[in-house]
TORPA-4810 file (N, C-alpha, C, O; in nm, 3 decimals):
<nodes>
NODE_1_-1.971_1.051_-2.245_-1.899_0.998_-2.358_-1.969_0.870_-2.406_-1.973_0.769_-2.336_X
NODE_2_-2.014_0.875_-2.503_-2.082_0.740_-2.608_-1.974_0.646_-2.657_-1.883_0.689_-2.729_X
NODE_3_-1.981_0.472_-2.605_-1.895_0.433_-2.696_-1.936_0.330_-2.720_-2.012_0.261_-2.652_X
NODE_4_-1.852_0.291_-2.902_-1.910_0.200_-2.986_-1.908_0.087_-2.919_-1.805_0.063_-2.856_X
NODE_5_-2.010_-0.003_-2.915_-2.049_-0.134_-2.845_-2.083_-0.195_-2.954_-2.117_-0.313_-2.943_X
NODE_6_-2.083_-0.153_-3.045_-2.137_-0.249_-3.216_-2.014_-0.291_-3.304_-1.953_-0.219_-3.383_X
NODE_7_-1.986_-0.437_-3.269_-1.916_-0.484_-3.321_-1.944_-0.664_-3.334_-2.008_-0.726_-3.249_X
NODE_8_-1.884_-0.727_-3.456_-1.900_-0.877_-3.465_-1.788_-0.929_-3.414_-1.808_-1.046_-3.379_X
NODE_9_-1.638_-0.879_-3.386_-1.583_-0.921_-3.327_-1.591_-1.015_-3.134_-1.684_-0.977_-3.064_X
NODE_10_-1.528_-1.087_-3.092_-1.534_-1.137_-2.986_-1.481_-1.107_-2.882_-1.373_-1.158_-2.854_X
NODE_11_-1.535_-1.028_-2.808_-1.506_-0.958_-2.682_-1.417_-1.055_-2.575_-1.405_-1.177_-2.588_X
NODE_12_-1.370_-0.992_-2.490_-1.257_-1.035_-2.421_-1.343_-1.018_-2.258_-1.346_-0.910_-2.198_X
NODE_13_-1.398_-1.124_-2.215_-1.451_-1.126_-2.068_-1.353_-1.120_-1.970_-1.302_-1.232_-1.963_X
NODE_14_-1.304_-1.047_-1.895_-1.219_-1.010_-1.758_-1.276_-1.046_-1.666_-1.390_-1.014_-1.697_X
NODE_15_-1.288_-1.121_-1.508_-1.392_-1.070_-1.434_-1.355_-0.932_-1.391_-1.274_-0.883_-1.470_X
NODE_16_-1.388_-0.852_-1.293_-1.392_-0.770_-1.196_-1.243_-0.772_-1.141_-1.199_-0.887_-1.132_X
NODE_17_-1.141_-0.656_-1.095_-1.020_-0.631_-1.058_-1.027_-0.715_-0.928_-0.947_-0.796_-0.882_X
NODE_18_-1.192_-0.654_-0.867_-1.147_-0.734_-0.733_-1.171_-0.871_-0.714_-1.125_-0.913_-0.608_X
NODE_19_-1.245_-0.977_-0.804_-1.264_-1.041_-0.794_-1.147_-1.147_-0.862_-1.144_-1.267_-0.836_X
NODE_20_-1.076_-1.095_-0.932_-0.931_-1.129_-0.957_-0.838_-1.117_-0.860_-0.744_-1.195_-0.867_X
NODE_21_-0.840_-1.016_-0.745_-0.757_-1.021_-0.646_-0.812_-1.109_-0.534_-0.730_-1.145_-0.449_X
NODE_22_-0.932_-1.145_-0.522_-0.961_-1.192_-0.410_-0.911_-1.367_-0.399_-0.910_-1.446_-0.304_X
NODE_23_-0.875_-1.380_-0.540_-0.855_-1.529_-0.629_-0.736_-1.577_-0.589_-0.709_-1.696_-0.573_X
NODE_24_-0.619_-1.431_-0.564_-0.467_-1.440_-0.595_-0.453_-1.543_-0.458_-0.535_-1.570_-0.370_X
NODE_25_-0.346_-1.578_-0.474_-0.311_-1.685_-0.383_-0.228_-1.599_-0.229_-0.124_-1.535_-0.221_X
NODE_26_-0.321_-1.632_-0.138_-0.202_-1.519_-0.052_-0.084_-1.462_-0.004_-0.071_-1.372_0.079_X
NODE_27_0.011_-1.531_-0.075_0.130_-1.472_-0.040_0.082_-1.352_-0.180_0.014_-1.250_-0.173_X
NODE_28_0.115_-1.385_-0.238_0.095_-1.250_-0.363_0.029_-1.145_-0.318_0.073_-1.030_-0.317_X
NODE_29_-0.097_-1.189_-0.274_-0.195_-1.086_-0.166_-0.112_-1.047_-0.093_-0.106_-0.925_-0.110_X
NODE_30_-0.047_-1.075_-0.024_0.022_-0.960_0.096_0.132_-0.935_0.021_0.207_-0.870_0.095_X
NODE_31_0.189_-0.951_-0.093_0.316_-0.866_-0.118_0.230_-0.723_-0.192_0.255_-0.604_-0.168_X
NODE_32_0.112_-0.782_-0.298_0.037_-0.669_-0.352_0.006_-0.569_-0.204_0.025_-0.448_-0.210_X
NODE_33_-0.030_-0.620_-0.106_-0.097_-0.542_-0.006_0.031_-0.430_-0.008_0.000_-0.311_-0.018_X
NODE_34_0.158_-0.465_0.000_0.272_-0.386_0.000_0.354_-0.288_-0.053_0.434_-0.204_-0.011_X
NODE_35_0.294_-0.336_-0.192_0.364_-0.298_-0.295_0.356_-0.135_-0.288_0.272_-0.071_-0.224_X
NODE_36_0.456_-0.084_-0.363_0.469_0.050_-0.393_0.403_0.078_-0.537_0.374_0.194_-0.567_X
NODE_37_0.384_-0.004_-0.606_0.327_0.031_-0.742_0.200_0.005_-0.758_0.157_-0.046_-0.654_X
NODE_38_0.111_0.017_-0.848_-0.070_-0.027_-0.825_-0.073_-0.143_-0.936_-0.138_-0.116_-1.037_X
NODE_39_-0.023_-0.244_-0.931_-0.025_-0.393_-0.964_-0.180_-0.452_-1.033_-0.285_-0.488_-0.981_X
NODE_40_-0.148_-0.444_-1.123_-0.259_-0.527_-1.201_-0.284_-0.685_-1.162_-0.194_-0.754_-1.210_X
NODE_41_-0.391_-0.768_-1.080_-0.383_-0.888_-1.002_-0.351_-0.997_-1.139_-0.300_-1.108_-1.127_X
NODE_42_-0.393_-0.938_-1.259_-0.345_-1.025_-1.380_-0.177_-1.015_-1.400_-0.108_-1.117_-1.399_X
NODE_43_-0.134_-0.917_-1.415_0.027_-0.941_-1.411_0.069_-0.960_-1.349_0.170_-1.026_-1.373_X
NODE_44_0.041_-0.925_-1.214_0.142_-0.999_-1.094_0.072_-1.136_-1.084_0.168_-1.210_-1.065_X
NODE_45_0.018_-1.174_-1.085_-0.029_-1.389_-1.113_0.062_-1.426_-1.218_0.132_-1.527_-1.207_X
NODE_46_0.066_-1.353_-1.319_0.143_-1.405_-1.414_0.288_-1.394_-1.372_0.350_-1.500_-1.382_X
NODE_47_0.364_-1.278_-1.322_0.471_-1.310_-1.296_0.520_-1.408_-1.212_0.612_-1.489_-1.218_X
NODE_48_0.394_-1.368_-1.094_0.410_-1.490_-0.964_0.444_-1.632_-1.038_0.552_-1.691_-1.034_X
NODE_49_0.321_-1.675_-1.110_0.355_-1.829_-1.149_0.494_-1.813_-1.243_0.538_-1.928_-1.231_X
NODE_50_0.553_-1.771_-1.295_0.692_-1.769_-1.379_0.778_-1.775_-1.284_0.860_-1.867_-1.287_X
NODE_51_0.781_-1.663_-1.157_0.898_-1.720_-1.074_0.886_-1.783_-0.982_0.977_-1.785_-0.899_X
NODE_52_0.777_-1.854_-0.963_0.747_-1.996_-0.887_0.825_-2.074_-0.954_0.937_-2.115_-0.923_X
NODE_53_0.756_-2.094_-1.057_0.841_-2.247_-1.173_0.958_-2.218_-1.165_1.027_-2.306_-1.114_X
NODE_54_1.035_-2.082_-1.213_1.163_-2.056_-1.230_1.277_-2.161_-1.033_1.379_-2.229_-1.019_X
NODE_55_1.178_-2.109_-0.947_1.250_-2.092_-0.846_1.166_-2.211_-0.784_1.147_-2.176_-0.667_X
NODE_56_1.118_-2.309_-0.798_1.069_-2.498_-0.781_1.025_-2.434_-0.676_1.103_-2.432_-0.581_X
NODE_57_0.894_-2.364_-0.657_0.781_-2.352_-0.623_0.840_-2.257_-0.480_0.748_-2.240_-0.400_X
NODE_58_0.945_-2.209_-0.447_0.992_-2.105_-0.340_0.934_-2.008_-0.348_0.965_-1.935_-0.442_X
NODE_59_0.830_-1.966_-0.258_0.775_-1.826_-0.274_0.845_-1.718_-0.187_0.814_-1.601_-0.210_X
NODE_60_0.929_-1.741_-0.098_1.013_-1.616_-0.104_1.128_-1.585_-0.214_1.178_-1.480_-0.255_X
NODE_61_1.148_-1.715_-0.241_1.224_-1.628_-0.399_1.126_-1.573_-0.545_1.143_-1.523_-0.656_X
NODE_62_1.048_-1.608_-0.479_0.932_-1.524_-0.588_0.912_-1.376_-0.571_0.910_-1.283_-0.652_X
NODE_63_0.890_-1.387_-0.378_0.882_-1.228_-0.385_0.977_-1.163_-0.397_0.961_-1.046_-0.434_X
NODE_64_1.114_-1.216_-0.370_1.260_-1.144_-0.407_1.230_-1.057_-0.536_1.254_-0.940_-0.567_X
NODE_65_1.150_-1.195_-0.617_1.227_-1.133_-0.769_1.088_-1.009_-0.786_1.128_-0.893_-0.798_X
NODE_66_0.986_-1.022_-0.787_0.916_-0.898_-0.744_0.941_-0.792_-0.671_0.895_-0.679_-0.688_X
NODE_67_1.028_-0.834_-0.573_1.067_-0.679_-0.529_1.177_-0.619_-0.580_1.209_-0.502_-0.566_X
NODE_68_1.231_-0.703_-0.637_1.374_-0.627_-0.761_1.289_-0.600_-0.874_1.324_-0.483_-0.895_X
NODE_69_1.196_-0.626_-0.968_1.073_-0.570_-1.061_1.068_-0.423_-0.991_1.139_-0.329_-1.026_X
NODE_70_0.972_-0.420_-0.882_0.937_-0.300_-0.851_1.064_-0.213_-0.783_1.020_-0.098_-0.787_X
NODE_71_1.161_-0.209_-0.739_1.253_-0.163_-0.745_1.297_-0.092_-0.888_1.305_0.029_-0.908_X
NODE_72_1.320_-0.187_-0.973_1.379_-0.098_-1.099_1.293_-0.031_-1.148_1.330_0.071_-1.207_X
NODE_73_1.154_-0.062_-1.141_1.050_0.016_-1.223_1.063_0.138_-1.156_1.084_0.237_-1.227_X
NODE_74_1.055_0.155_-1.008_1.080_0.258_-0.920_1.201_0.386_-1.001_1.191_0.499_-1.048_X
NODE_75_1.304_0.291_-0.980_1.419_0.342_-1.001_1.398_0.379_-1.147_1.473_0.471_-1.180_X
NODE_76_1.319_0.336_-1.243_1.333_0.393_-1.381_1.236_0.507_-1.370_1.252_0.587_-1.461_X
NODE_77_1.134_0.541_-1.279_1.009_0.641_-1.284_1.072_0.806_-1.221_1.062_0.925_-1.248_X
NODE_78_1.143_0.709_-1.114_1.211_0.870_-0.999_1.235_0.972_-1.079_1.161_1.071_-1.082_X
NODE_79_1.359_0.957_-1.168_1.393_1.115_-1.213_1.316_1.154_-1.321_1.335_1.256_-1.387_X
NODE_80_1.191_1.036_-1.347_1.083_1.161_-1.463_0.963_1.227_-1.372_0.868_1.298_-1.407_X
NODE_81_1.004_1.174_-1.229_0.804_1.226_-1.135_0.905_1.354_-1.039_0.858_1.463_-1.006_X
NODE_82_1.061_1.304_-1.003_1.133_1.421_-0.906_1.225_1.468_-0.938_1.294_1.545_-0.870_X
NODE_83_1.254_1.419_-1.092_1.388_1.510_-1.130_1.528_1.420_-1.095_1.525_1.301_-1.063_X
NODE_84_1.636_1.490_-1.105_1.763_1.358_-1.070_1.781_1.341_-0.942_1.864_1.256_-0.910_X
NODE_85_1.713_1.414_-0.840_1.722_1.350_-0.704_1.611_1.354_-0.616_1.571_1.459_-0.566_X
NODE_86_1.538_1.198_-0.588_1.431_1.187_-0.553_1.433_1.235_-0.409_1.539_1.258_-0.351_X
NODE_87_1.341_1.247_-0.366_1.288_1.319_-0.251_1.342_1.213_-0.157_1.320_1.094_-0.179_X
NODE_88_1.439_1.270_-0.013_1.473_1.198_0.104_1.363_1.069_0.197_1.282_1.112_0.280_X
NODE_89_1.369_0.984_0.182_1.262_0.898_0.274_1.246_0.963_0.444_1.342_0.976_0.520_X
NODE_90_1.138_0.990_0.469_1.088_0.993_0.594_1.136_0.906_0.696_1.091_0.792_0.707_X
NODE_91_1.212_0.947_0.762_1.214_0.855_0.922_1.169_0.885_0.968_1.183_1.008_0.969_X
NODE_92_1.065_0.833_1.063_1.000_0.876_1.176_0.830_0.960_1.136_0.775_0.995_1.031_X
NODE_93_0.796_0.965_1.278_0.693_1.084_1.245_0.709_1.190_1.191_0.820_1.201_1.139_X
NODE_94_0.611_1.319_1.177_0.639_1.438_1.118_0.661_1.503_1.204_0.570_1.476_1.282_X
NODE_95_0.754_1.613_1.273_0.811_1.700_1.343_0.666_1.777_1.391_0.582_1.815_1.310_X
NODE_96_0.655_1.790_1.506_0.552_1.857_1.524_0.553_2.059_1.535_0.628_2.120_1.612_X
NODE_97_0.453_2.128_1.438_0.457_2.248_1.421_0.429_2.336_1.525_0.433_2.457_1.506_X
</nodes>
């Protein structure tokens, strides 16, 4: 696939995904390490610092409010990926055959 690279407009420099994650501050790093969703290291920094400030620099109430984010996002995805009743969580190992 060929794509247009000819333009006068001003391009938007990103570094590298990983070199944006390697940046994140580590608590964020280990909640990303956790997460159930595949987290962009730019939006979760951005949320991180909002509910830092929100919550005078408490980073477990930061990750609270991130894990209620990914919770509802969860909860809004289930019945379009499994229908109206998502698949039972696994306890334990797998039963052996």
């Amino acid at each position: 696939m060929r794509r247009n690279l000819v333009t006068s407009l001003r391009r938007r420099r990103r570094p590298c995904p990983i070199e944006e994650y390697d940046r994140l501050p580590p608590e964020l790093r280990n909640w990303l390490a956790q997460a159930a969703l595949p987290w962009s290291p730019h939006s979760a920094l951005r949320l991180w610092r909002k509910y830092l400030r929100e919550s005078a620099g408490n980073t477990s109430a930061a990750r609270q409010r991130l894990d209620m984010i990914e919770a509802r996002m969860l909860a809004k995805d289930a019945p379009r990926i499994w229908g109206l009743a998502p698949p039972p969580a696994r306890s334990g190992p797998p039963a052996p055959a």
